[in-house]
N, C-alpha and C positions, 0 to 999 in steps of 0.2 A: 519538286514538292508541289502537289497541288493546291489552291489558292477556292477557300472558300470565303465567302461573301454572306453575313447575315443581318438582315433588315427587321425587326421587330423592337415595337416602341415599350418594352417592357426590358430594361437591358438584363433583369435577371434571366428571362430566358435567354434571351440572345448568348449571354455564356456560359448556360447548362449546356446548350448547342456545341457551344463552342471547346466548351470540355470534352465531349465527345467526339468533337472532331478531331482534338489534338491523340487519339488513340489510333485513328487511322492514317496521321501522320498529315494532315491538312496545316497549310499557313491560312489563320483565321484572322478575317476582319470585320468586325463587329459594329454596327451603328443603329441607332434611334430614327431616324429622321431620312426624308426622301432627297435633301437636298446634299447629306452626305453621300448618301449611297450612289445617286448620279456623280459627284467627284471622283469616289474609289472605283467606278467600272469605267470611269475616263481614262485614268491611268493605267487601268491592267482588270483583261475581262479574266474575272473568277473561270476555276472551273464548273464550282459547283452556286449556286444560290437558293438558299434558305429565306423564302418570302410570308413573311405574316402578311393575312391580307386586309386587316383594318386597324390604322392608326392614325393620329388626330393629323388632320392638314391631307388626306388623302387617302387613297388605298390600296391593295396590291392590285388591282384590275390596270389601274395608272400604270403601274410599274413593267405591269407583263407587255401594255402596250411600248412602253420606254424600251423591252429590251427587245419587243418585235423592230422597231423602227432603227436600232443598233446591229441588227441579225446577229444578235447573240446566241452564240454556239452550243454552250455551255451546258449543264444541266438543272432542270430547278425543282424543289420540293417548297411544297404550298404549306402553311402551317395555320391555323385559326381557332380560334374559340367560338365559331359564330357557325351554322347550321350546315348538318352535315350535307345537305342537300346544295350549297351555294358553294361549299368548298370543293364537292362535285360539278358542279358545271364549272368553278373559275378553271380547273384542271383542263376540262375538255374545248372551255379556250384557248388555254396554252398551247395545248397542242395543234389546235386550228392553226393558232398565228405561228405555228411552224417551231414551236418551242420545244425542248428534252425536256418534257413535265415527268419528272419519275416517282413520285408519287406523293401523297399529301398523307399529312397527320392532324388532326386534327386533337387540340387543345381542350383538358390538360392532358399530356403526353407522357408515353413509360420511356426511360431508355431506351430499351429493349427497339421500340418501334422506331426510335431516329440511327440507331447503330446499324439495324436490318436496310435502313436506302444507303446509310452509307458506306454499308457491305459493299451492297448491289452495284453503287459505281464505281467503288476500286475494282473488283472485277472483271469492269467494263473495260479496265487500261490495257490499251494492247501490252502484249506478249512479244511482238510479232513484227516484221518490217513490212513495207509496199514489195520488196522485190520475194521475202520468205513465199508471200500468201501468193504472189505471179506465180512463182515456181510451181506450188501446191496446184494452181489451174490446168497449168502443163503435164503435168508428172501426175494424175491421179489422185492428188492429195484431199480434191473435194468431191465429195459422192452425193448419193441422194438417197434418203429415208420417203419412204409413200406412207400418208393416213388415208384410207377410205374414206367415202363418202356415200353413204346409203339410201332408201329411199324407204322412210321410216311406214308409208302403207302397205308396200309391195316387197320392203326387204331388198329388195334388187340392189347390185352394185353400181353405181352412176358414173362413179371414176375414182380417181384419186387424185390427192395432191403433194407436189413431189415440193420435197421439203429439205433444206442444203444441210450439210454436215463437212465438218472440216475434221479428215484424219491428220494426226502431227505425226512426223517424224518416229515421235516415244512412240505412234498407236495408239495416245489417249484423242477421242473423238473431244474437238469444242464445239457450243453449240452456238446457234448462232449471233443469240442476244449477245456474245463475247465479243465476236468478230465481223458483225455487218456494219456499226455505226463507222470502226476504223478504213473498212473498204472502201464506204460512201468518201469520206475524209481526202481516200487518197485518190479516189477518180477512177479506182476499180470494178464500179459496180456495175457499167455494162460489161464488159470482161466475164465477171460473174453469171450476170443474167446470161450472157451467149451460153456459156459455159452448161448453165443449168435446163437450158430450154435445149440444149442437142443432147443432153444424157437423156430427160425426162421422156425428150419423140423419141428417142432410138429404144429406150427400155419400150415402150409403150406401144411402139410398133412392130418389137419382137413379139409380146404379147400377142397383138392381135393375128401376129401369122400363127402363132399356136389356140387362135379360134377366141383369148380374152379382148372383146373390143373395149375398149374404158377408156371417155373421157380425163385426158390428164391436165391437171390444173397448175398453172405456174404464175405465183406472184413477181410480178413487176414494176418495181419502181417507177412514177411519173415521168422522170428525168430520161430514164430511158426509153418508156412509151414515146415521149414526144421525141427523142431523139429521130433527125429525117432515117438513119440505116435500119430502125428497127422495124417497120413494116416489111423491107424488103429484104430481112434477114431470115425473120421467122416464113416468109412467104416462099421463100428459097429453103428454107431447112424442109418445110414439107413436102416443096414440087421435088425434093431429091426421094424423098420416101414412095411419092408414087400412089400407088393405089394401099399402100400400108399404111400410111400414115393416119396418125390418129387424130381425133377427133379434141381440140387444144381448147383450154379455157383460161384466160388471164384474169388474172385478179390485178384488182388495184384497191387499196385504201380508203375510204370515204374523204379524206381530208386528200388526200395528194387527186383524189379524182374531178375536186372541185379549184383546182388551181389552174390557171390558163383556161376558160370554159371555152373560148373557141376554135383552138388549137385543138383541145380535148376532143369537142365535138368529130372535126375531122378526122384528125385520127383512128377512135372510137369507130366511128362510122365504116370507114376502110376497114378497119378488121371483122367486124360485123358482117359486111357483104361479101369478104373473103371465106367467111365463114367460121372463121374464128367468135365464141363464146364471150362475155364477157361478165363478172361479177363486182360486185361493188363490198371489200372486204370490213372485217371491223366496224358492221356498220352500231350506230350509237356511241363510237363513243370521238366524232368529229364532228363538224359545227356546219349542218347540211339539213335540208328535210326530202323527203322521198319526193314531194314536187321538183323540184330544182334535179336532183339525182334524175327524174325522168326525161329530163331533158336531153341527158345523152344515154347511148341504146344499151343499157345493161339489160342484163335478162336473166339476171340473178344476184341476189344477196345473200350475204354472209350476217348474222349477229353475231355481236360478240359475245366472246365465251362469257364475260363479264356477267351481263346478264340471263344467262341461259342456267350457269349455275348457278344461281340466285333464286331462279325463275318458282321452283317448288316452298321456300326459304321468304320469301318477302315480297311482300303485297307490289311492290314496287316495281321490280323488277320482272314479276306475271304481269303487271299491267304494260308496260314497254314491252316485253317478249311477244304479248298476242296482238297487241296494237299493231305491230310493226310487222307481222302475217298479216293481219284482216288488211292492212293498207297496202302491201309488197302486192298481195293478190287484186285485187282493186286496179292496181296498176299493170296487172300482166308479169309480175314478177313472181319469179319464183322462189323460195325463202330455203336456205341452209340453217341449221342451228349447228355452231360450232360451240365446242365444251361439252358434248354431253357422254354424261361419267357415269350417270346411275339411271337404273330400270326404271325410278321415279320420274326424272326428269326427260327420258324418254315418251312414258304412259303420257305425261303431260303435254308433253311438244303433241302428240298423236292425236290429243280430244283437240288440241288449238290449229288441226288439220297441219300444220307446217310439213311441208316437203321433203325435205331431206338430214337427216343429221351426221356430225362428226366428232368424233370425240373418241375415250378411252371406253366407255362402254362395246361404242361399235370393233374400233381396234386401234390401235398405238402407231404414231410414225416405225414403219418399220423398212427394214432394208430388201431390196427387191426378191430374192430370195425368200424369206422369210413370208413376204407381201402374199407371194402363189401359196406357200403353206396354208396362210391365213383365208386364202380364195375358197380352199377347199374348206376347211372349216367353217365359212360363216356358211357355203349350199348345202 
């Protein structure tokens, strides 16, 4: 059964929460006070924690620190009545300090919106063993969907990024927010990455012998970045392609890019002069500024979709979206806008000069087959 944790000094909230938790089958432990809530994650870490972030004698920013300093696992939703703009950055703290911040509500609250996170994380419970998802690596089980990436003056295709997909057994495809957290868990996720980095060159070098050259984009975990075999795996998958092999870009995270900066650095570097790409993904919503990020050699950024969709929608969100072109350029960087769904928010990225965009407008993760359909259709 899993074991939710709720901290707010109002305790009638705390068991409107709590009521709803007990629909999704949670063992719930409810308290007032910070000096409780550090005894109950003594004894047994929650899985889930529900944090109001201002109560007398303290406030949740303490607490996220407490559970950084614990490396608590778990997941946590932020809860407040205090401005939506602070219960926005306490989030993008959380997840700096390495936290599962899965989302926040802000006070007063419907149902509706504490039921929908915690849909979201029973969802998240695996299904699944360590050795089921092995086998799936071996035996064909996990494939790759491609989304384009375009280049929103010239239209041109820039590449793509190949994107994981787990077929089961049944034929029902899971996606991956189901199945990556439990992979990490089990110490699968270089496995994975190898796994996803020889389908993504081998699709992509068949392309280019049939005349499509296109950079392909592969997200990689920091863990496995710094791991010593990964330079010399991907440096080997390509010297076997030869004069086919394609032209490779890695992604990494904002928040996992700024962990270890001088390890980072080297690494980074090496791929770089190898000639390997490199982007800086998600950027906005981890605890970074594009000075520091220059530091080490990206040579592209990602927004996130977060604010990109927003971008036509709220004054906020247009001002970070072009802020974060005029400065990426400034820097010699080049700017992705990920999320974009409508001809609006494309016209828009286009007057704010940004460079390339991805989203549902341009085309939809799709399966390599489908991807060449899609080739023709966007020339």
């Amino acid at each position: 059964m899993p074991h939710l944790l709720v901290l707010d000094d109002e305790a009638e909230i705390g068991q409107a929460v709590g009521d709803l938790a007990d629909e999704f089958g949670f063992q719930v432990d409810l308290t007032t006070t910070p000096a409780e809530f550090v005894k109950i994650i003594a004894r047994r870490e929650p899985d889930l924690i529900v944090l109001d972030l201002t109560f007398p004698g303290g406030d949740g920013i303490e607490i996220l620190r407490i559970l950084e300093a614990g490396r608590y696992k778990g997941a946590v939703i932020l809860i407040s009545g205090t401005d939506a703009r602070v219960l926005t950055t306490a989030r993008r703290l959380g997840v700096a300090l390495g936290l599962d911040v899965i989302g926040t509500v802000q006070k007063p609250f419907t149902p509706a919106s504490i039921r929908e996170l915690f849909a979201k994380l029973v969802a998240r419970k695996p299904t699944f063993s360590a050795a089921e998802f092995g086998a799936a690596l071996t035996n064909s089980g996990v494939i790759l969907h491609y989304q384009p990436v375009v280049d929103i003056k010239s239209r041109e295709i820039l590449g793509i990024e190949a994107l994981v997909r787990w077929v089961r057994p049944n034929k029902d495809v899971t996606m991956p927010d189901a199945f990556l957290p439990s992979v990490e868990r089990e110490g699968l996720m270089p496995a994975l990455t190898r796994a996803v980095m020889n389908m993504a060159l081998s699709d992509a070098s068949r392309w280019k012998q049939e005349g499509i050259d296109l950079r392909v984009a592969i997200n990689v975990p920091a863990g496995v970045v710094l791991a010593p075999s990964f330079f010399d795996e991907l440096t080997e998958a390509r010297r076997r392609l030869d004069s086919n092999a394609p032209r490779v870009l890695v992604e990494l995270t904002e928040t996992e890019a700024m962990g270890e900066p001088v390890r980072m650095m080297e690494v980074l570097s090496r791929l770089r002069l190898s000639g390997v790409e490199l982007a800086i993904d998600d950027f906005g919503t981890g605890y970074s500024s594009l000075v520091e990020l220059r530091r080490l050699p990206f040579n592209r950024l990602k927004i996130d979709k977060s604010f990109v969709l927003a971008c036509t929608r709220e004054d906020d969100a247009a001002a970070i979206t072009r802020g974060v072109i005029e400065l990426a350029h400034a820097l010699g960087i080049s700017v992705v806008a990920e999320g974009v769904e409508t001809k609006e928010i494309w016209n828009q990225l286009a007057e704010w000069h940004c460079d390339a965009a991805q989203g549902y407008f341009v085309g939809r993760p799709m399966p390599s087959d489908e991807f060449i359909d899609w080739i023709g259709g966007w020339n």
